[in-house]
N, C-alpha and C positions, 0 to 999 in steps of 0.2 A: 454788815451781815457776816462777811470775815468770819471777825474778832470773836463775832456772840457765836458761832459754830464752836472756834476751837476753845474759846472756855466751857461749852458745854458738852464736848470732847472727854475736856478732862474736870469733870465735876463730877467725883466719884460719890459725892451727897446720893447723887440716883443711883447708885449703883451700888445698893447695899445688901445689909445683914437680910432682910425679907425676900430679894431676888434670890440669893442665895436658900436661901431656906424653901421658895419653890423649887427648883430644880434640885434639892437635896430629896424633898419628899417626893416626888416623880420619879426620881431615879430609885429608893425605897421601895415603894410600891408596884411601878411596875415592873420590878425586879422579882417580885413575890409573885403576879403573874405569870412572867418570863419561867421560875423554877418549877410552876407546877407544870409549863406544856415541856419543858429541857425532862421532866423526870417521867414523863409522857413517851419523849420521844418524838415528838412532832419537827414538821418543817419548821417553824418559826419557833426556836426555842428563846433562852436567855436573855441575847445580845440583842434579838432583833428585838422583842417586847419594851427592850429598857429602853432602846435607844428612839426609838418610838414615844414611849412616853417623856422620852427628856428631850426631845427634839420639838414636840407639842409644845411642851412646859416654856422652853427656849421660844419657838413662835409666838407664844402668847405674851412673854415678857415683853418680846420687841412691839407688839401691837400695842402695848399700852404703855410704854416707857420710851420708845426707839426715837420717838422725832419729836421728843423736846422743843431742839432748836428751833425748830422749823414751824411749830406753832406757837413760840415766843413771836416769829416776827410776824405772828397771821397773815400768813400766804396760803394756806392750806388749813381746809378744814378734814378733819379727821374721825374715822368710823372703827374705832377699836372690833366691833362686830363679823367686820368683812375678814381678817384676819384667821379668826375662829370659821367662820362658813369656807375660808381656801383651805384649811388643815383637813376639814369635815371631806368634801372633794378630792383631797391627795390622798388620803390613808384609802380609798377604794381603788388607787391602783395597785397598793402591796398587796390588801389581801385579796383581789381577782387572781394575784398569779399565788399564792396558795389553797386554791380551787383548783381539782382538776374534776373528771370525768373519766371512767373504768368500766365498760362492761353497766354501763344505765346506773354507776355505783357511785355518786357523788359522794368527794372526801376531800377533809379542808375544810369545811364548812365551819366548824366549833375554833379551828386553830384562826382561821380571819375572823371570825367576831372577838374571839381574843384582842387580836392586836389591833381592832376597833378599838374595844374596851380601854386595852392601853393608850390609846387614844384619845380615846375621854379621859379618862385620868388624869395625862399629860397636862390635857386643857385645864382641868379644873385650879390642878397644883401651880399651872400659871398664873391662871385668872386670883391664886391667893384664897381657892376655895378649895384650904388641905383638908380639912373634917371631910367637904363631898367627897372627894379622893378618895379619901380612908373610908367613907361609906361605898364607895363605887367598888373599890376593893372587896371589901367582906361580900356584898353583893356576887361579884365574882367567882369567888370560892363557894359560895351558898348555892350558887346555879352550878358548878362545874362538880361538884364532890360531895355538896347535900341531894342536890337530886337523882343520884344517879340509886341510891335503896328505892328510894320513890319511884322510881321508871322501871327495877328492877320487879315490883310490887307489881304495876301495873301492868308488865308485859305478859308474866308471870300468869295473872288472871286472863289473859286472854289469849286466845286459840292459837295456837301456831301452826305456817304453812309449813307444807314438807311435800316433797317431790322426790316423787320413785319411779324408775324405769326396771321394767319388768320385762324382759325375754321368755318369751314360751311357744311351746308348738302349738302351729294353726291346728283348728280342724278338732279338737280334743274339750273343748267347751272352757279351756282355762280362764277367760276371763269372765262368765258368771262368779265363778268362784274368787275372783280376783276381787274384786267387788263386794263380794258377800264376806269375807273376810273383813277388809277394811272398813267394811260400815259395822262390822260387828266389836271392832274395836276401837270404836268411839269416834272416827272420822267421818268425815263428809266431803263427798267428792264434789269436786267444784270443775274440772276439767279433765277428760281423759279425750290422748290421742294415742294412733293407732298407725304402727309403718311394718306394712309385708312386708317380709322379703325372702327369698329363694336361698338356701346355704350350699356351697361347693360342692355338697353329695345328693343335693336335691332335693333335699327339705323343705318342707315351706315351715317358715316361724314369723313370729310378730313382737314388735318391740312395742309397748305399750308405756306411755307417759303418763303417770296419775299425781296431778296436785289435789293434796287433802288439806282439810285442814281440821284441827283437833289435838285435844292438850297430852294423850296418851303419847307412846314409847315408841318413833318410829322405826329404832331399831330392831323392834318384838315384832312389829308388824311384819320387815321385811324379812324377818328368821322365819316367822309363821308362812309365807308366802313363798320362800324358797326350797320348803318343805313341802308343796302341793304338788298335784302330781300333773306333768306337765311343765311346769315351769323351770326353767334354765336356766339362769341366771336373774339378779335382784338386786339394786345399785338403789344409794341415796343420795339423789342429788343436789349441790346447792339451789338456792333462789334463782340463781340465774341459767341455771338448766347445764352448768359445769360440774366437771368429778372431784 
């Protein structure tokens, strides 16, 4: 059992021009991944996507080339499959830790399916399936940089939220008119809230929260609004109720 290991050690027969040419095209491709999140700017640029997809490509060689010896002397039966399902299982703990969470603002999301992607890739250019590669690729590019006119079309068509905080004096009827203003300019109010409060010299005012929603100009609104008589101050705020 020796002998037959160490000539199969060095029997460079397996260890040729096609192994080679897998890990050349894995490292190609997902290189072209790696450049478009590096040009991005993302966590996981370059280095991480390549080395990802040539570390797959590597995994997958050893699954179906690695133990030769060892099933010359049938002692072992072998599941080239199991190989691919442990890679499948490791690549979600790199891209868990390029997820985070910000203020209910999930981000990472596009750059871990990346280096999924480069993942599959890796597998394929192993498994000796360079065309799928090369198709998994263009796929790639096609979702990350052709759909983005398309999402821009479709968001475009559709209503957008906006959140203004409005300060005005109590007591002076501002916010009928607060109201009647933004539904006159094409919003629809979906939430409004409402906080008294007392100011240093004894005023009463009220800070008023209105999410709309509606495709107009919310910057006209909040000029038209600041302009009303009563009202003090007029802030646009983001999604998450910050300035």
């Amino acid at each position: 059992m020796g002998v037959t290991m160490a000539t199969n050690l060095t029997d460079f027969a397996a260890q040729s021009w096609p192994q080679a040419l897998a890990l050349f095209s894995a490292l190609v491709l997902c290189s072209l991944i790696g450049l478009e999140r590096e040009y991005h700017n993302k966590n996981a640029g370059l280095r991480t996507h390549t080395l990802v997809g040539v570390g797959s490509a590597l995994f997958m060689l050893v699954g179906k080339y690695g133990f030769g010896d060892v099933l010359d002397e049938g002692l072992v039966m072998l599941d080239p499959s199991r190989v691919a399902g442990q890679i499948v299982s490791g690549i979600g703990f790199i891209g868990a830790g390029l997820i985070f969470v910000r203020r209910d603002v999930v981000r990472g999301l596009t750059t871990a399916a990346a280096v999924w992607v480069s993942c599959a890739v890796g597998m394929a250019c192993g498994a000796g399936l360079w065309l799928l590669g090369a198709w998994g690729t263009a796929a790639y590019f096609l979702v990350v940089l052709g759909f983005l006119p398309l999402l821009r079309l479709v968001t475009r068509s559709r209503p957008a939220d906006a959140l203004l905080r409005v300060n005005y004096e109590d007591g002076r009827g501002v916010l009928r008119s607060v109201l009647a203003l933004a539904t006159a300019a094409g919003f629809s109010v979906h939430d409004v809230r409402a906080q008294r409060r007392t100011e240093r010299d004894g005023a009463a005012t009220v800070d008023l929260d209105l999410r709309l929603e509606g495709r107009a100009d919310t910057g006209h609104l909040a000029a038209e609004l600041s302009e009303t008589d009563g009202v003090l101050r007029v802030r646009v705020l983001r999604p998450d109720g910050s300035e």
